[in-house]
C-alpha positions as CSV (number, residue, x, y, z in Angstrom):
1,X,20.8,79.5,104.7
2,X,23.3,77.6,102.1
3,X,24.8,74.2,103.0
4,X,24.3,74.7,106.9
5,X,26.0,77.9,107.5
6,X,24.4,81.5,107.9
7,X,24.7,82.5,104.6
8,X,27.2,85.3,103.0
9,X,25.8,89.1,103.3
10,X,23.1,88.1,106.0
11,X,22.4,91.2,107.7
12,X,24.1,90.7,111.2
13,X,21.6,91.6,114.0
14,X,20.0,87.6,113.8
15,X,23.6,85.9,113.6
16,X,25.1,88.3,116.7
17,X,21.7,87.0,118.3
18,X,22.2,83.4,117.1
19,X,26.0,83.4,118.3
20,X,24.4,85.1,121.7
21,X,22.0,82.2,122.5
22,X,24.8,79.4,122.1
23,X,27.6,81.2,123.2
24,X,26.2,82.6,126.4
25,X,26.0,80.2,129.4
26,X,24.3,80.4,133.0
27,X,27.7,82.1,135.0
28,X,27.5,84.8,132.2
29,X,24.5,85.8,133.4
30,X,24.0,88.6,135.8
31,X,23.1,87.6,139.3
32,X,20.2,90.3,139.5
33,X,19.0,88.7,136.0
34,X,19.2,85.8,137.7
35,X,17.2,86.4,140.4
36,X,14.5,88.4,138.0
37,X,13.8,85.4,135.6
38,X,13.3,83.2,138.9
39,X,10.8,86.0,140.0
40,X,9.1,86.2,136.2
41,X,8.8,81.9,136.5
42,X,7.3,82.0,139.8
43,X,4.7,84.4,138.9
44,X,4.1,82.3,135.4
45,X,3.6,79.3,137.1
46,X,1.1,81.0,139.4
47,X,-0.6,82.6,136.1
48,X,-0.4,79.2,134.1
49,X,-2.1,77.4,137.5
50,X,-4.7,79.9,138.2
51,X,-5.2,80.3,133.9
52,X,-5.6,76.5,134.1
53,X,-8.9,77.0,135.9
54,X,-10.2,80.0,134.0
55,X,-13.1,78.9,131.2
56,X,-11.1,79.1,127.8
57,X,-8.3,77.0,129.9
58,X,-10.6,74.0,130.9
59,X,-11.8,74.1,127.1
60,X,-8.5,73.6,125.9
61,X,-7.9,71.1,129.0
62,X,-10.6,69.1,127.6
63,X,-9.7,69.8,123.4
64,X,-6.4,67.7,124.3
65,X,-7.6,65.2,126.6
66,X,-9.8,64.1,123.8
67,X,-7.1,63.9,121.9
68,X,-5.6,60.8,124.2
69,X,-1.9,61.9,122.9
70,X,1.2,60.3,124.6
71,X,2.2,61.3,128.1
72,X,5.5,62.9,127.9
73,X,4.9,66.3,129.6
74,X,2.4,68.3,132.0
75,X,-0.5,70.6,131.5
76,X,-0.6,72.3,134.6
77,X,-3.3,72.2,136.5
78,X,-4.9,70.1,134.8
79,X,-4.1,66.3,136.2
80,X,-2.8,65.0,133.4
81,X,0.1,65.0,130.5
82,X,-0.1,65.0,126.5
83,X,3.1,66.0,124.1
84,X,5.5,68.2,124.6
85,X,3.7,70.6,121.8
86,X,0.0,70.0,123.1
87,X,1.8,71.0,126.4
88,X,3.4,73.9,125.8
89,X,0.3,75.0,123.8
90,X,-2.1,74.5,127.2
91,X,0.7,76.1,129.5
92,X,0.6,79.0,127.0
93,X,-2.9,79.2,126.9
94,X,-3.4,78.7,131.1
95,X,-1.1,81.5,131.4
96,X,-2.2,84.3,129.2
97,X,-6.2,83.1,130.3
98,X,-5.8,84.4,133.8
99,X,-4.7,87.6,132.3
100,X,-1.5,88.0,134.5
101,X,1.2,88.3,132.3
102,X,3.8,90.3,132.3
103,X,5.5,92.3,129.4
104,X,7.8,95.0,128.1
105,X,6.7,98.3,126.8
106,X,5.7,99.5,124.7
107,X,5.6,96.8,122.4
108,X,4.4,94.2,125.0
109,X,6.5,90.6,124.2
110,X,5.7,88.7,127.1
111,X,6.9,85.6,129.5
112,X,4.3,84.1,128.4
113,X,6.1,83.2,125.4
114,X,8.7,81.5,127.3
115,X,8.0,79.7,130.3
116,X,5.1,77.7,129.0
117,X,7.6,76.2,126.2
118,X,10.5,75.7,128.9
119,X,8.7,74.1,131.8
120,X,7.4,70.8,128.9
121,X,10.5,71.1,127.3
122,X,12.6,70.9,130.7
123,X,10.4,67.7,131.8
124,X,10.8,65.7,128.7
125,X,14.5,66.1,128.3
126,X,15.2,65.7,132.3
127,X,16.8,69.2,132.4
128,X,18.1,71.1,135.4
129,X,16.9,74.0,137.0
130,X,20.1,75.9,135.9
131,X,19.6,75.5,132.1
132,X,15.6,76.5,132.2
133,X,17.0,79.9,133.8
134,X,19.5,80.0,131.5
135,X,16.8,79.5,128.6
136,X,14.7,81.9,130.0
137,X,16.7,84.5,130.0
138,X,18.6,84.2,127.1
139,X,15.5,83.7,125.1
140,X,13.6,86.8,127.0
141,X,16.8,89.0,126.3
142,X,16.6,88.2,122.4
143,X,12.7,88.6,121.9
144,X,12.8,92.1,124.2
145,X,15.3,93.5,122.2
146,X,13.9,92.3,118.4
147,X,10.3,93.4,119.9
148,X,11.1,96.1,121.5
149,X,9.5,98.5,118.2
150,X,6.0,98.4,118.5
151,X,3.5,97.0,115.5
152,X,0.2,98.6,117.8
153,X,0.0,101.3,115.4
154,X,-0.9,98.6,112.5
155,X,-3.4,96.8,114.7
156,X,-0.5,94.1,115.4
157,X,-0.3,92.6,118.7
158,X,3.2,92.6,119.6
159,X,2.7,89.8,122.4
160,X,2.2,87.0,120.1
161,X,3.9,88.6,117.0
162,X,7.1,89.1,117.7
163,X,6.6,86.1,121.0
164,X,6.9,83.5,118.2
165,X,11.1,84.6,118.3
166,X,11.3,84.3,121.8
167,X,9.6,80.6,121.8
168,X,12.0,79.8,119.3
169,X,15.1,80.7,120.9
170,X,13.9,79.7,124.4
171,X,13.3,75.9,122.9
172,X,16.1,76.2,120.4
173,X,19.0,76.8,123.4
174,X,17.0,73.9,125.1
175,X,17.3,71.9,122.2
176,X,20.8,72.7,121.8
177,X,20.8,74.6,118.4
178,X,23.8,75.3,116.6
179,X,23.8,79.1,115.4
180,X,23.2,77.9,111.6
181,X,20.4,76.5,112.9
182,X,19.1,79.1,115.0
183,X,19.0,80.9,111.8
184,X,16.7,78.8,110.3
185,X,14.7,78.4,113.4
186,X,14.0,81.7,113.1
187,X,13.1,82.4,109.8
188,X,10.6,79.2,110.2
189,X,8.7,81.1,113.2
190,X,8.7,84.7,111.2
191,X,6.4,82.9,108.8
192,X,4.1,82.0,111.3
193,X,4.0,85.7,113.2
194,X,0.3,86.9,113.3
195,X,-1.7,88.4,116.0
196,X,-4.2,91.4,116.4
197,X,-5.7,93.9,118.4
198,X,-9.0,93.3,117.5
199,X,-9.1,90.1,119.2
200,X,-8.8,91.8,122.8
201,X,-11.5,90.8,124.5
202,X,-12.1,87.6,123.3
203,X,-10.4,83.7,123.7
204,X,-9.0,83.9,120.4
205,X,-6.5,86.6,122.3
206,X,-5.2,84.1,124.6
207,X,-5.1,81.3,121.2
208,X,-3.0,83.7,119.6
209,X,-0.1,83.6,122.4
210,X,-0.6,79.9,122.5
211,X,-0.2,79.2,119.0
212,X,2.4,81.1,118.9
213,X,4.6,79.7,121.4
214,X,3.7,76.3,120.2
215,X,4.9,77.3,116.7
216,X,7.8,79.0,117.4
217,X,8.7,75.7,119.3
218,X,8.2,73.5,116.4
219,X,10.1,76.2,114.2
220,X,13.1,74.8,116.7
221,X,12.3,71.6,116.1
222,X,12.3,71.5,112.8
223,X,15.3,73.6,112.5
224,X,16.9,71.0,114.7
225,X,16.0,68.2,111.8
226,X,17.4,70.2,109.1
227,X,14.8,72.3,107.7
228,X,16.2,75.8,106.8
229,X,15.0,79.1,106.9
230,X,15.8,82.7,106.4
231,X,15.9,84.7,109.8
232,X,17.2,87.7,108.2
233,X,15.2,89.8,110.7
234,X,16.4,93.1,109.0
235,X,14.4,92.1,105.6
236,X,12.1,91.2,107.8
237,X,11.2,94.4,109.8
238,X,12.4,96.6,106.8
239,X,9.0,95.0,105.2
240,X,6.7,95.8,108.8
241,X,7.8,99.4,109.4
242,X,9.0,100.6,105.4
243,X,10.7,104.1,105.5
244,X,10.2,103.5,109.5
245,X,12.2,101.1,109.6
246,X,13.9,101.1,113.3
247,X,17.6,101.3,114.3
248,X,18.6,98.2,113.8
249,X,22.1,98.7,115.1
250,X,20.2,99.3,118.7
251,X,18.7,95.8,118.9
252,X,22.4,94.2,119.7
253,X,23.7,97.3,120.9
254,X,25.8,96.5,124.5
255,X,24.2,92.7,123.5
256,X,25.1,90.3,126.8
257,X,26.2,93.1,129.1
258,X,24.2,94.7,132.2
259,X,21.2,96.2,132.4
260,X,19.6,93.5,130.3
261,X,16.6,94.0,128.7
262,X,15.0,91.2,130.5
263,X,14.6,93.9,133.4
264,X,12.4,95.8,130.6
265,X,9.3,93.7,131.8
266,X,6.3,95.1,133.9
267,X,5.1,92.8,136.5
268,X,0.8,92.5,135.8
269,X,-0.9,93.0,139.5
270,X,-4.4,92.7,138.2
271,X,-6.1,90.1,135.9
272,X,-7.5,92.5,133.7
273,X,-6.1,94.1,130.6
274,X,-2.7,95.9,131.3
275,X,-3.1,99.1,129.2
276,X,-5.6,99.9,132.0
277,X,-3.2,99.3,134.9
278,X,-1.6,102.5,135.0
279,X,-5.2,104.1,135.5
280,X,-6.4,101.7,138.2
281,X,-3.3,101.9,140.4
282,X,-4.2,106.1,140.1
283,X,-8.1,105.3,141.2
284,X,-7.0,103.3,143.9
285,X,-4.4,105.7,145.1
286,X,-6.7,108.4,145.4
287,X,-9.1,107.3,146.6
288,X,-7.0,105.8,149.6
289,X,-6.0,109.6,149.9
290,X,-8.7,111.0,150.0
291,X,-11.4,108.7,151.4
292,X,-13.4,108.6,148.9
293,X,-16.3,106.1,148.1
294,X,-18.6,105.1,145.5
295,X,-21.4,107.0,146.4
296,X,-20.1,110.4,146.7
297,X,-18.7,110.3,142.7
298,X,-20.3,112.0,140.4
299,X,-17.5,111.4,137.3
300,X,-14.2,109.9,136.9
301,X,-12.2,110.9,133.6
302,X,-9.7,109.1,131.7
303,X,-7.2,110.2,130.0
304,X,-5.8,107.7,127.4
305,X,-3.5,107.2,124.5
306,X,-4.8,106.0,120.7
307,X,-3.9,102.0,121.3
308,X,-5.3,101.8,124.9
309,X,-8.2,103.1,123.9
310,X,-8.9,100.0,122.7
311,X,-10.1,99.7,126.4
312,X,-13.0,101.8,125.9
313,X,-15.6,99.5,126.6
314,X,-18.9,101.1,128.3
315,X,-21.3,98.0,128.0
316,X,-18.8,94.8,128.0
317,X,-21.0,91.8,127.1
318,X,-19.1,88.9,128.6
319,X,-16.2,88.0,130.8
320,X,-13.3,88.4,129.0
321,X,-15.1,91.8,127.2
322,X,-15.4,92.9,130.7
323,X,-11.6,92.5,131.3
324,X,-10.9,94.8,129.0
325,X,-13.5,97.1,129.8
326,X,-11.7,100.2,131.7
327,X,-15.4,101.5,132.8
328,X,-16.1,98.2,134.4
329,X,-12.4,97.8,136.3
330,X,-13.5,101.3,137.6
331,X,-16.2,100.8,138.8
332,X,-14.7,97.0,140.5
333,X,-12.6,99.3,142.2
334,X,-15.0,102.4,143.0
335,X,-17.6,99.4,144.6
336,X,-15.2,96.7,145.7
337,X,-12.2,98.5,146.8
338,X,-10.3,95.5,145.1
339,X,-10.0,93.8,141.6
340,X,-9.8,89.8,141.2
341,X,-11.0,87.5,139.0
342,X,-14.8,88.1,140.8
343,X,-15.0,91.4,139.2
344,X,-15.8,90.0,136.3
345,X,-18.6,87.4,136.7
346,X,-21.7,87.6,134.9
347,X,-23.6,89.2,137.7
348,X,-21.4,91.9,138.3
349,X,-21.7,92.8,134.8
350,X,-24.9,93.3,134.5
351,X,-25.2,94.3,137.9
352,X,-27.6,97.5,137.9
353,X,-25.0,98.9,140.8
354,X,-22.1,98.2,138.5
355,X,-24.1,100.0,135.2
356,X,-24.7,103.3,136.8
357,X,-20.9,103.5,138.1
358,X,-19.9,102.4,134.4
359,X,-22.1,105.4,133.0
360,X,-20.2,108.2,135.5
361,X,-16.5,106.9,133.4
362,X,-15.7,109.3,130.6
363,X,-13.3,107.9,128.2
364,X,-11.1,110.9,126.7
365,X,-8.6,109.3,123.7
366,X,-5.7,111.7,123.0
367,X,-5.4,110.9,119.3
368,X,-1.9,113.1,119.4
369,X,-0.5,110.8,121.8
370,X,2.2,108.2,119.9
371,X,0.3,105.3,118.4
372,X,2.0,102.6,120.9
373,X,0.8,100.9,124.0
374,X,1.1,103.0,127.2
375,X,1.7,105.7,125.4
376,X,1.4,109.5,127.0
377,X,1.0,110.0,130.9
378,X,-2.2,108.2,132.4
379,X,-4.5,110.3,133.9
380,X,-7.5,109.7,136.0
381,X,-9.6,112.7,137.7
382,X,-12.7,111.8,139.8
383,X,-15.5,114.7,140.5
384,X,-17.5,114.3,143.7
385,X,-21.2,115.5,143.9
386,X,-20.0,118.5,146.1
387,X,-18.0,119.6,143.2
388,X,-14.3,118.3,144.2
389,X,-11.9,117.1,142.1
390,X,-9.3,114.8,143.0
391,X,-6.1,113.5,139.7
392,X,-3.4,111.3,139.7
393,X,-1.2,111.0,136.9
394,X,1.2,108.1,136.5
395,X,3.9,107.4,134.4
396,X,4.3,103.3,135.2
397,X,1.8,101.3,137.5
398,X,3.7,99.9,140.2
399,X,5.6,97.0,139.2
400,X,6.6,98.7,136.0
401,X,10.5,98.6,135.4
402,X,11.3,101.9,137.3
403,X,9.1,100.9,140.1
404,X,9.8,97.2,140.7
405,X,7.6,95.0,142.6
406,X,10.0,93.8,146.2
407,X,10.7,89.6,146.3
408,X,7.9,90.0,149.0
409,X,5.3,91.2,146.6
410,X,6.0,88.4,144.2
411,X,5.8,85.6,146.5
412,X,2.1,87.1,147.7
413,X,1.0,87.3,144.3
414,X,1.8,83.7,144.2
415,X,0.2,82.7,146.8
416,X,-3.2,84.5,146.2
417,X,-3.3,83.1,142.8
418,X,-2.6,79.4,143.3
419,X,-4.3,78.9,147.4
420,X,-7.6,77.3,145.8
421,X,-5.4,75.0,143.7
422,X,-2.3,73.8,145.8
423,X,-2.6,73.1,150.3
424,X,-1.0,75.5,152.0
425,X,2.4,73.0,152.3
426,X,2.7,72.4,148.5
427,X,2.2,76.6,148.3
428,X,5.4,77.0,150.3
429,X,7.0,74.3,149.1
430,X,6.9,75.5,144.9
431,X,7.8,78.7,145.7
432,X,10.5,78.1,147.4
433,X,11.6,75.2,144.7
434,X,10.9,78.2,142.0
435,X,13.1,80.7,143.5
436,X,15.9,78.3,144.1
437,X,15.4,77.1,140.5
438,X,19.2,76.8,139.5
439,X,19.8,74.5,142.4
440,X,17.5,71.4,141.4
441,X,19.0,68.5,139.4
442,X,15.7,67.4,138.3
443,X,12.4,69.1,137.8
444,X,9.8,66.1,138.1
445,X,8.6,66.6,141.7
446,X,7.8,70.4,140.8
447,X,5.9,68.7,137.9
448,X,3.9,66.2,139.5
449,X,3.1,68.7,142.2
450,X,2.1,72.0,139.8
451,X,0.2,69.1,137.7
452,X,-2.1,67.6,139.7
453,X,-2.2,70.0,142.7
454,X,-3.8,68.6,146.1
455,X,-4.3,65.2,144.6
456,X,-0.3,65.0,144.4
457,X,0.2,64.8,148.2
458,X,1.6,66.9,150.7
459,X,4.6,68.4,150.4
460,X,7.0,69.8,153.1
């Protein structure tokens, strides 16, 4: 960056995404993107609502409350406002704690990296429902297609690693960047990129995603007040990947026309880890084929790739441990025929029911598969005691990109995640609000409401 301009030789993937983000306005955007963000935002909300209520989500709830900060934009959920950066920090943190979010693969950038920063942002500045769609999907299109090479294979977590870019262009077209100072914006929140697989499992997973949307926010903002950096995201990934370096020609390739990458994202079903959902939906499919119930299995084998092996937890010692535990979802579904956020309660893990179904799961990691997230073809073959054997192999879970969720499905999940939090009238009345986004002038109704729930009022 050299006296507010993109400087001279830049490689040109960040300035073709830079010119993208300003450049590209709401009627540019497909309708059946459209319609998809709108879908993403709804279910966000719903996560960021239900996450609001989850134990790492009243901590933080309470961490910024302390903090007595000014009110200029919601934590929702939680009854109350702080900053737009303590906000956007909460929302981030509400909505990867009720582990429902939704990402591309198989490098796994996620809408939780945009919506949480949007929805603050939107409220403080009084924007319309048609530029926070607009945002979202612009800023979703440019994080998929710079994360769309997977870091899994180095113990990176993608989500919040390559998230931080997304943040920063979903606040930065809010804030009404130039491209120079998209630029900069971006090379601010590269510094701050960090995130790891070892913390599955544990709240610092969810801190990760939150920090990293609040930084790549404040990487706009400082851009915006003339602090420079060097978003040459070529350098950048040259020094991640070495002589692996991907294509880089392929991350603008066919840049603003259809099928966006947007559409890339798999819609989460279940609030446990997602490298395990290709695997449940297989355990629940055959056993609805073949009638099968708990006490007639003998074993259930798993087949798995190197990264969601991760998942290969036999004895999870805590809540969130449990959630990542693919012997524990099985045996939620195996005994429970369902999986919610009651499969993973203390009592059920150390249930002695829920032990002996975890000790009949054999874990078999195919070290040839390709180091990435959902890598290989999932595989799941359960053994009765009278010797038969029943697989399923899946490619996607349903809701994966070739096997999208209907406008039905959404709109259920978003009632069974926010009916303890919002009456029945307030339910309808945010959905329908969130899937008409682009018509509302003025988002502070939605706010109050998604804030403070059933102590808001009724709402028709």
């Amino acid at each position: 960056m050299l006296n507010g301009h993109i400087r001279e030789g830049a490689m040109p993937i960040a300035k073709r995404l830079c010119e993208f983000l300003v450049e590209t306005k709401f009627k540019d955007i497909p309708k059946e993107t459209v319609e998809f963000t709108k879908q993403l935002g709804l279910k966000t909300v719903a996560g960021m609502l239900n996450g609001s209520k989850r134990p790492a989500g009243r901590r933080i709830a309470a961490f910024i409350r302390d903090q007595g900060n000014p009110g200029e934009a919601s934590l929702i959920g939680s009854g109350f406002k702080s900053s737009v950066e303590n906000a956007n920090f909460a929302n981030g943190l509400f909505a990867h704690a009720c582990e429902l979010e939704d990402d591309q693969f198989p490098s796994a950038t996620s809408d939780i990296l945009i919506f949480p920063i949007l929805f603050p942002l939107a409220e403080k500045l009084r924007s319309s429902g048609r530029q926070l769609i607009e945002a979202a999907a612009l800023s979703m299109e440019v994080m998929n297609r710079v994360g769309m090479y997977s870091l899994a294979h180095t113990g990176i977590a993608d989500l919040s690693f390559y998230g931080i870019i997304g943040s920063a262009a979903a606040a930065g077209k809010m804030l009404g960047l130039t491209p120079p100072q998209l630029y900069s914006a971006f090379g601010i929140a590269l510094g701050r990129a960090s995130g790891f697989l070892v913390n599955f499992g544990t709240d610092a997973h969810y801190l990760e995603s939150a920090m990293a949307g609040r930084d790549g926010f404040l990487a706009a903002v400082f851009a915006k007040n003339g602090m420079t950096g060097n978003g040459d995201l070529e350098k950048w990934m040259t020094g991640l990947f070495g002589a692996q370096k991907p294509s880089f020609e392929k991350i603008i390739e066919n840049l603003g026309k259809p099928r966006w990458h947007v559409h890339n994202m798999w819609i989460k079903k279940y609030p446990c880890c997602f490298l395990t959902h290709r695997h449940n939906d297989a355990t629940f499919a055959i056993l609805k084929e073949n009638k099968v119930t708990h006490d007639k299995v003998e074993r259930i084998d798993i087949d798995i790739g190197p990264v969601d092996g991760v998942t290969d937890r036999p004895n999870p010692k805590d809540e969130e441990d449990a959630r990542f535990s693919i012997q524990h979802i099985q045996a939620g579904i195996l005994l429970e025929g369902d999986l919610n956020f009651n499969t993973f309660t203390e009592e059920k893990i150390h249930s002695p029911l829920f032990k002996e179904i975890r000790s009949r799961v054999r874990v078999h990691i195919h070290e040839d598969w390709p180091a990435k997230m959902m890598s290989g073809t999932a595989k799941v073959t359960l053994t009765t005691k009278d010797g038969h054997r029943f697989s399923k192999e899946m490619e996607q879970p349903l809701g994966g990109s070739d096997l999208p969720l209907t406008h039905q499905e959404f709109k259920e999940i978003y009632y069974k995640l926010t009916k303890e939090i919002l009456s029945e009238d307030q339910m309808e009345w945010t959905c329908k609000i969130l899937l008409k986004l682009e018509e509302i002038d003025d988002l502070q109704e939605l706010m109050e409401i998604l804030t403070c729930g059933r102590a808001a009022g009724r709402k028709t």
